[in-house]
N, C-alpha and C positions, 0 to 999 in steps of 0.2 A: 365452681367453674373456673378453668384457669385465665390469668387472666391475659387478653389478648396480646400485651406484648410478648408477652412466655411464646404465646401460640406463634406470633411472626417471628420470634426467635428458633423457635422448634421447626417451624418448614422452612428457614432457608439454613439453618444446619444441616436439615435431612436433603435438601436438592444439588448444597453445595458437597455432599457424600457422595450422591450419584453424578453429578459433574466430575469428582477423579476418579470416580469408575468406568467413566468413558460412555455415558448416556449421552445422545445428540446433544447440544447446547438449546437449540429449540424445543427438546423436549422439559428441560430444566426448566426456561425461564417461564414457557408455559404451565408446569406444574406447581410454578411459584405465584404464577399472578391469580388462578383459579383460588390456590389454596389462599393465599392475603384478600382476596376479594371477598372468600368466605367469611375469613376470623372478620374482619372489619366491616361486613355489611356492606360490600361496596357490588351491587347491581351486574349478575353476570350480562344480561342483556347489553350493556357497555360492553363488552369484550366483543359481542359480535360485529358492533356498530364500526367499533373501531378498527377492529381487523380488516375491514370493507373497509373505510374511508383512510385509513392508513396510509392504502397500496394505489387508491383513486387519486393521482397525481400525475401529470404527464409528463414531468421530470424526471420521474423514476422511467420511465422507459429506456432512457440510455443506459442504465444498469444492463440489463438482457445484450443489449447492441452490442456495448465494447467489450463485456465477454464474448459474443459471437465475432466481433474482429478478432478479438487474439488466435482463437480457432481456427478461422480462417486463413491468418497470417502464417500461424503453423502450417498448416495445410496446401500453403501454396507456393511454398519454400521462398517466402519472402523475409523470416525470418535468417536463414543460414546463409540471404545475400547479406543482410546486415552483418552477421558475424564476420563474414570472407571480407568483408569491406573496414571491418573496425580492426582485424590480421593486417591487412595491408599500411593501415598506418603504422602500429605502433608495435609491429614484429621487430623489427630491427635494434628496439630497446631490450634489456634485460629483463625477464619478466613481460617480453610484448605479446606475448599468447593469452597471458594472465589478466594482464591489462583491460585486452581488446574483448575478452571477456566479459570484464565487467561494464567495457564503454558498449558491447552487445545487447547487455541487459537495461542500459539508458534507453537504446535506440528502440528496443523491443515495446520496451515497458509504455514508451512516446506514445504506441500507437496500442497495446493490448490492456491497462493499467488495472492490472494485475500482478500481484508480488509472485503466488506460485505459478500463475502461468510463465511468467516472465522466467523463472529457476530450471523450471521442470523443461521449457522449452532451450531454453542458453545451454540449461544441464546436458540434456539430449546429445545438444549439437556440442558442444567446448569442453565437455570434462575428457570425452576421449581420446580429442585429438588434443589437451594439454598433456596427458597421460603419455601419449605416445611421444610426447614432446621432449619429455626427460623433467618435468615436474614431478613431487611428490604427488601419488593421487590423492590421498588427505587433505593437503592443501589445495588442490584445485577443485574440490569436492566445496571446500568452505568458502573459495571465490565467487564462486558461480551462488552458494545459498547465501553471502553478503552481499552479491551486486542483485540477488533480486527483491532486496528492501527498498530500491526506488522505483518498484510496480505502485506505489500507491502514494508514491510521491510525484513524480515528472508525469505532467496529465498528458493525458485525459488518467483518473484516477477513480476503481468503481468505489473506492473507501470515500474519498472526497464527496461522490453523489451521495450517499449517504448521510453523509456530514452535513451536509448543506442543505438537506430537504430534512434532517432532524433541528436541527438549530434556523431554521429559513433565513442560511445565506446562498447570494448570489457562487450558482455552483460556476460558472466564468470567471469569476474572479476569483475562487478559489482554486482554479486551475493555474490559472495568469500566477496567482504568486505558489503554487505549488514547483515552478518552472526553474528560477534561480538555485535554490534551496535543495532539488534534484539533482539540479550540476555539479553543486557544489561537493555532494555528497558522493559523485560517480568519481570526482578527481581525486577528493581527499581518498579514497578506497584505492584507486591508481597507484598513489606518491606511498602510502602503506606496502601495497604488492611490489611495486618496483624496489621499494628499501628491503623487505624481505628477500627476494627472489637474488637483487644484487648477492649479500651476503651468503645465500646457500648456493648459487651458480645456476641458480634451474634458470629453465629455456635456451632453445636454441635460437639466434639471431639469421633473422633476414636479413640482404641487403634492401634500405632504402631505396624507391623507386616510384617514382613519381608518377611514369606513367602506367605504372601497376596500381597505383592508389586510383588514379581519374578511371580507370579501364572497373575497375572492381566498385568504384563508388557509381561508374554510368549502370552499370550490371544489379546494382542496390537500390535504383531511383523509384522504384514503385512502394518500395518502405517510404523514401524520403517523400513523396507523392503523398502518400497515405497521413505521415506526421504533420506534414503539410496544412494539408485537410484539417487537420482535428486543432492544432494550436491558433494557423493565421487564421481560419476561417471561424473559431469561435472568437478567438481578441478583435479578428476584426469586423466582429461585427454580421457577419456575411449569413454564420451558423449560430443557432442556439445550443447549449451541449446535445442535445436531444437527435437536433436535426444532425449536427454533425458525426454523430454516432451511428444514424441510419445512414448519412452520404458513405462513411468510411466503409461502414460493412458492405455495403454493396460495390463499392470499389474492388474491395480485396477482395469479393467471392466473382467476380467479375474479372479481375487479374487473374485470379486464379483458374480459370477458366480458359480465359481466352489466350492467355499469355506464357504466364511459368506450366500452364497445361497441368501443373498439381492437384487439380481442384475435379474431379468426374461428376456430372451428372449423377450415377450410381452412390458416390460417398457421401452425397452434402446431405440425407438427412441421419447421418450418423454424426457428422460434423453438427447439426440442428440439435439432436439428442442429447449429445453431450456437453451444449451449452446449457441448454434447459435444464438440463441435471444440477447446473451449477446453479443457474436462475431458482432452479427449486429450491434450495437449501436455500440460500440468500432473502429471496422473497418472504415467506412467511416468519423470517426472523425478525425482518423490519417493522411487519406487522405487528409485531408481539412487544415488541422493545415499544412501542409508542402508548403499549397497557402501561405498561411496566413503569413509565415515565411517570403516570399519570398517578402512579399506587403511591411510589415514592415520594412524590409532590406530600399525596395525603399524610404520608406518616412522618413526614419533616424530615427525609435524610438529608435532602439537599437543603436546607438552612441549619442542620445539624454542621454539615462538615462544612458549609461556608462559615457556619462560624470560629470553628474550630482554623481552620486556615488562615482568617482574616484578623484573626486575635494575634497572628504575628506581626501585624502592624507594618513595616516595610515595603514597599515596593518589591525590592530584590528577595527578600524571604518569604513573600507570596508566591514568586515567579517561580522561584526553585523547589517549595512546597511540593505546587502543581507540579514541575515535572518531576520531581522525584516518585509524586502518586503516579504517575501516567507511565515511566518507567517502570515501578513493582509490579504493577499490575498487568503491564507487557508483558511480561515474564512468564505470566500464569493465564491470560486468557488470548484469545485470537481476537484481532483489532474490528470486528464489528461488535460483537458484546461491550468490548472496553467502549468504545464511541459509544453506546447504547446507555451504559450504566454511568462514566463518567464525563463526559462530555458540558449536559444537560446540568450539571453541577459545578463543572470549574470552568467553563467559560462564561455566566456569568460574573464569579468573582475576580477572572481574569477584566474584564472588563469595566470593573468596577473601581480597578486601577488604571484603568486607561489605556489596556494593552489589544491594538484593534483586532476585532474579532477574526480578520482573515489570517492576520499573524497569529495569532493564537490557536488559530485550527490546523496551521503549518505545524506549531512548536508541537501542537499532539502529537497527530499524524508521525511526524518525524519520529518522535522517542517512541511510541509505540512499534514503529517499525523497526528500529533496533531490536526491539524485541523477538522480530523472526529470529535473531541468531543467538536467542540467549536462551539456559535452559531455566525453568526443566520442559518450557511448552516449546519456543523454537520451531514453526512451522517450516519455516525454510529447512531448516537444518533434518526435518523427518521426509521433503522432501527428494531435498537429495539423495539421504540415504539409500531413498525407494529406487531411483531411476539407477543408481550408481552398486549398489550394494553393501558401500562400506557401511559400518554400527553407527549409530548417532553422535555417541560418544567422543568416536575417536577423530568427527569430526570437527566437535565443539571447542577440540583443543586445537587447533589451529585456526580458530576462529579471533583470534584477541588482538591480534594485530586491523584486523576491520574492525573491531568492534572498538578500539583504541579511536581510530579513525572517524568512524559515527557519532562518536562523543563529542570531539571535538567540533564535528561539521554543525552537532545540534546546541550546545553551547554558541558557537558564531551565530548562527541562525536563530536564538533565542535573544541573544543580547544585542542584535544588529537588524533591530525586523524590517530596514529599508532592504534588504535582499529580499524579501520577500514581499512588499509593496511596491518596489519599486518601476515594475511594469503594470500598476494599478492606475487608471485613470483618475485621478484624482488631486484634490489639489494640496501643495506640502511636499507630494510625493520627489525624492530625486538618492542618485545611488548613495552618493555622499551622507547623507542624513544620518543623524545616529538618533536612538531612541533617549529623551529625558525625561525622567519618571518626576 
């Protein structure tokens, strides 16, 4: 009989085959925990128990919610005030179409926290009227799939809910410091496009105008309303993520409604449909990722690789280990697997060094989401292509100058984790701080 580790060896070879063959991902890690559960005697009845108690958590209901706001937001062209409002400022730079782009995709992401919603929505609205602009469309193709890697950065963030009901941290404060670290990332992509754009001549300049900016931003206030709602009302206290994810949504289908008129009675349960579509795929993956934890515990991966990580001894050569693992692996899965498989493994030995766990699930978070623009998986990047038409390819190559940019924001953001504590109640906390290992 062979012997069981040959067997764990042989089905996650054989699943990781069917993963580049393009088999669901839920289908994968499902036929992986069945099949390890077998070779090792490990009780199918657990698989059922779990799946059920998994998903029995009333945290996870804001997952559904702020997918149904971005929906909504779409739907009730709350969305393309923000964009017409983030034109208004920063048209009159070089590259201000470019820009305001990507500071569209902040504003969006604030309120929908979603990477592809945030793309395929910005994308919709900005890649045409940059085109018409006198931009390359290539490059305004790769603006729009780099400005929307901070969908699962600047919260509300459905990766972060995720993250924080797999690891039981406070998903508020991982919101709170997912906040600076977002900004950071939407400027540093800015000061990239604008040095680009300088050099090749693209965009045409507005004049500045102030009361075009107040006029277009009062015109935008039902976004800013809505952001509103979901940052002060959970930091302060007022909302739980959960509650505020149900105020929001009902706002925006309510706005939409009564207000921008975008929203019909007749459309909302197509708008309901197509969230649940999303909700479907998401939901039972998280259930299955909390087998999968439990398999791994048993056969020592995760005291496998923490040991192999912690044998480098260092502070700094742990820290860079980790992200270097959370980068490769960006590259090749979509960031709920990656959080599923790695997570559960290098945020304890992240903390083992001392490095606090909300910072740490920023440092992910962040390099994984680089990962939308990198190939060969690049989910942003096969977005675009869809809404847009251009090949993925010929995307990817005007990708380097963000992706140059992302680097460095996650680097700052790794080595300076008071940017990302800093609006943490807590004490210690202050902007100035720097981290001492």
């Amino acid at each position: 009989m062979m012997a069981d580790s040959t067997w764990v060896w042989l089905i996650s070879i054989v699943v990781s085959v069917l993963f580049f063959l393009g088999v669901p991902i839920f289908l994968i890690i499902g036929l992986w925990v069945v099949g390890i559960s077998l070779v090792i005697d490990f009780t199918l009845a657990n698989i059922g128990v779990t799946l059920y108690e998994g998903l029995n958590f009333y945290g996870l209901l804001a997952l559904p919610l702020f997918i149904l706001t971005g929906d909504f937001i779409k739907a009730a062209g709350i969305a393309q005030r923000l964009s017409d409002f983030a034109y208004s400022m920063l048209g009159w730079l070089r590259g201000g179409l470019a820009m305001s782009a990507l500071g569209a995709c902040g504003l969006f992401a604030a309120i929908s926290g979603s990477n592809s919603a945030t793309t395929a929505t910005i994308g919709s609205i900005m890649h045409p009227e940059m085109t018409k602009g006198g931009y390359d469309k290539h490059f305004a193709a790769a603006t729009v799939a780099a400005g929307g890697t901070v969908g699962i950065i600047i919260p509300p963030s459905i990766i972060f809910i995720v993250y924080g009901f797999l690891m039981n941290l406070s998903i508020s404060d991982l919101f709170v410091g997912g906040l600076l670290p977002g900004i950071l990332m939407v400027i540093a992509m800015q000061l990239a496009c604008y040095l680009v754009c300088k050099k090749k001549g693209w965009g045409e300049l507005i004049k500045f105008d102030l009361k075009n900016i107040i006029s277009k931003g009062g015109q935008a206030y039902l976004g800013f309303m809505a952001i509103f709602i979901v940052i002060f009302g959970i930091y302060g206290g007022i909302f739980s993520p959960t509650e505020a994810a149900g105020v929001t949504a009902g706002f925006c289908l309510l706005s939409g409604i009564f207000i921008t008129k975008g929203i019909t009675i007749k459309n909302i349960p197509n708008i309901l449909l197509r969230s649940g579509q999303i909700t479907g795929l998401l939901a039972p993956l998280i259930a299955v990722s909390i087998v999968m934890q439990q398999i791994l515990s048993l056969l020592g991966a995760r005291a496998y690789i923490t040991e192999i990580i912690s044998a480098l001894g260092g502070y700094y050569a742990i820290l860079l280990a980790c992200m270097l693992l959370v980068f490769i692996t960006g590259t090749f899965l979509e960031t709920l697997p990656d959080v599923i498989i790695l997570a559960p493994i290098l945020a304890p030995i992240a903390a083992s060094i001392g490095i606090d766990p909300i910072h740490f699930a920023v440092i992910f978070l962040v390099g994984d989401a680089i990962g939308f623009i990198t190939p060969p998986y690049g989910l942003n990047l096969y977005v675009v292509s869809g809404i847009t038409g251009i090949p993925y390819f010929r995307i990817v190559r005007h990708t380097w100058p963000y992706l140059f940019a992302l680097m460095i924001s996650w680097f700052i953001i790794a080595f300076w984790p008071t940017l990302t504590t800093a609006l943490l109640v807590h004490e210690g906390a202050g902007i100035f701080q720097l981290y001492k290992p």
